[in-house]
N, C-alpha and C positions, 0 to 999 in steps of 0.2 A: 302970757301967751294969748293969743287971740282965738277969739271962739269962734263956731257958726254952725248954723243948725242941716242936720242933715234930713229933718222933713221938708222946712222952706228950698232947700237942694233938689232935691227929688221931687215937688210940685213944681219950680219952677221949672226943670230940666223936661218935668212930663210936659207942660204944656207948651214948650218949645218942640217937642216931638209929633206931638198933635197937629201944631197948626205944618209940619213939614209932610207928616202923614195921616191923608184922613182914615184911614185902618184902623187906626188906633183907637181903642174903646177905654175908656176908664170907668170904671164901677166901686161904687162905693158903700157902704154896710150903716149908714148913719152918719157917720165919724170923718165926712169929709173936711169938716173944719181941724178936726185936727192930723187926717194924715195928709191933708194939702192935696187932697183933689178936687179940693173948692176952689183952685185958683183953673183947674180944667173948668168947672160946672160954670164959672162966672163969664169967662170967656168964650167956649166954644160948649155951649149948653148942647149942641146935638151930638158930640164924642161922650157926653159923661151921662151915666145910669144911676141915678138914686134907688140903692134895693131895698132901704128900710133896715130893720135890725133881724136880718136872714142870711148869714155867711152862707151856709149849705146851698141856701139857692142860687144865692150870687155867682157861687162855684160853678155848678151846675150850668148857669144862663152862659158864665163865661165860656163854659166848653162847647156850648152851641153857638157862640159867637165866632172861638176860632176855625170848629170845621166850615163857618162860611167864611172863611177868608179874613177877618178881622183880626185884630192883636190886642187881646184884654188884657188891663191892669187891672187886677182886681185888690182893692185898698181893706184892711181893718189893720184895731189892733192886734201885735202879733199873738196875744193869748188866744184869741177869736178867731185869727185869719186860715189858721191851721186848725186848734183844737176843734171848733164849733164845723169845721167843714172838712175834716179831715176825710173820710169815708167819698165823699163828693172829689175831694184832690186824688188818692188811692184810685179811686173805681173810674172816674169820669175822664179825666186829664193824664193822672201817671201810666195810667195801661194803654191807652192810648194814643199817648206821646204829643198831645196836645201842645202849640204855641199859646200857652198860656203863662202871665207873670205874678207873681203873689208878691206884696210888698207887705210885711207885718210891723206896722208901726209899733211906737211907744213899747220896745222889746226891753228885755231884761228886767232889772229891775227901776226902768228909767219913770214908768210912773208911778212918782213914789208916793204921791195924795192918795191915790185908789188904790193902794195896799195888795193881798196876795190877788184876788178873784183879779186884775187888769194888770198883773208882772208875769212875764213868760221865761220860765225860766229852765223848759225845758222844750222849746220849739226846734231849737237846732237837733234834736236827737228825735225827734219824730218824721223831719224836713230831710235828714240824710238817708233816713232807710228805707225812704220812696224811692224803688229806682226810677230812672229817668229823670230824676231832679237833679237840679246846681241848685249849690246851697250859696249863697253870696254876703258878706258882712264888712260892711264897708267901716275904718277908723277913723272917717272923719267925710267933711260934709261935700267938699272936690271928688273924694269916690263916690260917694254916693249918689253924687252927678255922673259921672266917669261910669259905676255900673249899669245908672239906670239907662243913659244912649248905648248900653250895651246889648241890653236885655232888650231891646227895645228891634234893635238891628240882627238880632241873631236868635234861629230861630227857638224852641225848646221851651220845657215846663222847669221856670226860673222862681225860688224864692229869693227877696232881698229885707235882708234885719235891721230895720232905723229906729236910732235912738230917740227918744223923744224930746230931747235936753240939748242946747246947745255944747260943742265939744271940740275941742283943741282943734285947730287946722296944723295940720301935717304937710298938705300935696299945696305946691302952687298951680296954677291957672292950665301950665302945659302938663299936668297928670293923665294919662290917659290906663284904662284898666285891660292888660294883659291877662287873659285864663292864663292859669297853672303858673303865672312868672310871680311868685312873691316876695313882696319889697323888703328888701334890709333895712330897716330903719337906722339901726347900729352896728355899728362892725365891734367885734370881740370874740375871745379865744378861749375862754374862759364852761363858760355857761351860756348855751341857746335859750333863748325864752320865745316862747310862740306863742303871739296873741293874736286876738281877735277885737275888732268894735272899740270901744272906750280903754280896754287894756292893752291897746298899744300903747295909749299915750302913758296912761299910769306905771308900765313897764320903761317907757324910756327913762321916765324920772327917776324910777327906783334905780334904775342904771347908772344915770349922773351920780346919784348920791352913795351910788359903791363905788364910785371912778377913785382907781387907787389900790381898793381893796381884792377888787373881783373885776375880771373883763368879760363883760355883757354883749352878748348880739344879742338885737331884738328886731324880730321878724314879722312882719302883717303878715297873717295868714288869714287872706280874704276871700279865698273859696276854698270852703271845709269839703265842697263835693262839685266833679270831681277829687280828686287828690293822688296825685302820681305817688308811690313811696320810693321812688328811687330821686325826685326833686327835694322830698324832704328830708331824707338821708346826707343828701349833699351839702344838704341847708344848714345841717349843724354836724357837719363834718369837723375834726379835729375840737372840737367843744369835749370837755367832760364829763358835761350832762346836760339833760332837758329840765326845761321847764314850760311848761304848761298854762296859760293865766287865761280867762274868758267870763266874761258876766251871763252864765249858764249855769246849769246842775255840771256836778263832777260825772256823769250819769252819762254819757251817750253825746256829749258836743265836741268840742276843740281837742279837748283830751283825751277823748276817746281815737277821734281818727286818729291824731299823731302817737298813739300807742298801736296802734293797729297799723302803720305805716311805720312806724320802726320795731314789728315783734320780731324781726327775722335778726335785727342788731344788738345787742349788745346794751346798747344806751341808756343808763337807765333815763326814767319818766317821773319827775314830781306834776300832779296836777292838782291845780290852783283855780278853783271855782266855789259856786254855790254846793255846800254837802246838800243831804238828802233831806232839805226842807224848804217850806215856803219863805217867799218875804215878807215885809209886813210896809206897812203904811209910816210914813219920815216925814219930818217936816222940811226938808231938803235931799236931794240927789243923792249927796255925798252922804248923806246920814242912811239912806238907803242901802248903798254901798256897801258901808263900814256893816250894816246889822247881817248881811252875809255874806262877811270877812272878805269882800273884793277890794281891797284899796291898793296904794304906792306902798306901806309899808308892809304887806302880809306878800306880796309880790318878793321884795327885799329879802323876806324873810324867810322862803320858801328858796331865793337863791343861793343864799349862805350855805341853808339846811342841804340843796342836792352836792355839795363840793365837802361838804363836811362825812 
């Protein structure tokens, strides 16, 4: 299967939006080389703001960017983009409703050289309980084009979670990202799996390789906030259980919302994520993955376990 990256997505997608709108501000924390806002700073050096290594103030500058009319992306990694400016996102942007967008690169545990201090493995459950936020996570590198001309055109205080690793293509060229319409990746009757990011694709797999056993839907579930629970009810309607998968903490991300949108059902919930600890440093992705039990085969195995 073909891969592609959803940072080079999203830098290129940003600086096609730039030169359409000059509003448009991109800011960045250091780390433009690697969250691709170096391809804005290279191009159109008077849209992009080098802040140095200071998220809290980037945050801060961003929010007096958009009450003058401008529309900031403000770029790090996502341990950084949130953790280190969280208080500045809360106080400055979410109370006051600010058109501001946060893009948290290099999320989950996608960088795996720099170990726990640069893996974000619990951004999505600090990023949903800001009201006024959309949380958005795209499964592959077409959304991540697709959310960011979204985010971009509509107004609101938007985070979006990119992987830092190239990753399956799913969507071809006409993808366009509907709020609240979440894609069926697979039809099945069986067992719902609701994933997120990199576990869509690892979820489809796992599904191929039960074809037979176990009938699989598998769902992108690409905005954790909003989230209607009457669209996810539907979603795995006639199923006979949930599962859960997401390169997160079991703590407050994918699995939390969709248990908290289905408490009123019935249904039960297996969730499939990071337990209650750090990552560590891999000499590959995938070995990354595997050290907090996210892979194709604990997926598999987690489906078996909700039907049993």
């Amino acid at each position: 299967m073909h891969k592609s990256s959803q940072r080079r997505a999203y830098g290129e997608t940003l600086l096609a939006l730039c030169r359409e709108n000059r509003n448009i501000v991109v800011l960045d924390a250091d780390l433009g080389g690697s969250t691709m806002g170096k391809l804005v700073e290279q191009v159109l050096p008077e849209q992009h703001i080098e802040m140095g290594i200071a998220e809290a103030n980037m945050a801060s500058v961003a929010g007096g960017l958009a009450r003058a009319g401008k529309i900031p992306f403000i770029n790090s990694f996502a341990v950084f983009a949130g953790g280190r400016a969280y208080d500045q996102i809360r106080q400055s942007l979410a109370i006051g409703k600010l058109n501001v967008k946060i893009c948290g690169s290099s999320a989950g545990v996608s960088d795996f050289g720099d170990g726990a201090t640069h893996q974000s493995i619990d951004d999505l459950a600090y990023m949903r309980v800001i009201p006024n936020m959309t949380v958005l996570v795209p499964a592959d590198a077409r959304e991540a084009a697709a959310m960011t001309e979204y985010m971009a055109k509509t107004p609101g205080l938007m985070y979006l979670r990119v992987n830092r690793n190239d990753v399956p293509d799913l969507f071809d060229e006409s993808y366009r990202f509907v709020p609240g319409q979440y894609p069926v990746m697979r039809e099945g009757s069986d067992v719902c799996v609701f994933a997120c990011g990199i576990t869509v694709s690892l979820a489809l797999a796992a599904a191929e390789t039960l074809a037979g056993k176990v009938s699989v839907r598998v769902v992108n579930i690409n905005q954790l906030k909003p989230m209607d629970p009457e669209t996810i009810a539907a979603l795995c309607a006639g199923c006979g259980s949930v599962v859960t998968a997401e390169e997160h903490s079991v703590i407050g991300g994918l699995g939390g919302a969709i248990a908290e949108s289905l408490s009123r059902t019935r249904m039960p919930v297996t969730i499939l994520g990071v337990q209650d600890r750090f990552g560590s440093s891999a000499h590959s992705y995938e070995d990354a993955l595997a050290y907090v039990g996210i892979t194709q085969e604990k997926i598999g195995e987690a489906i078996l376990e909700s039907i049993q």
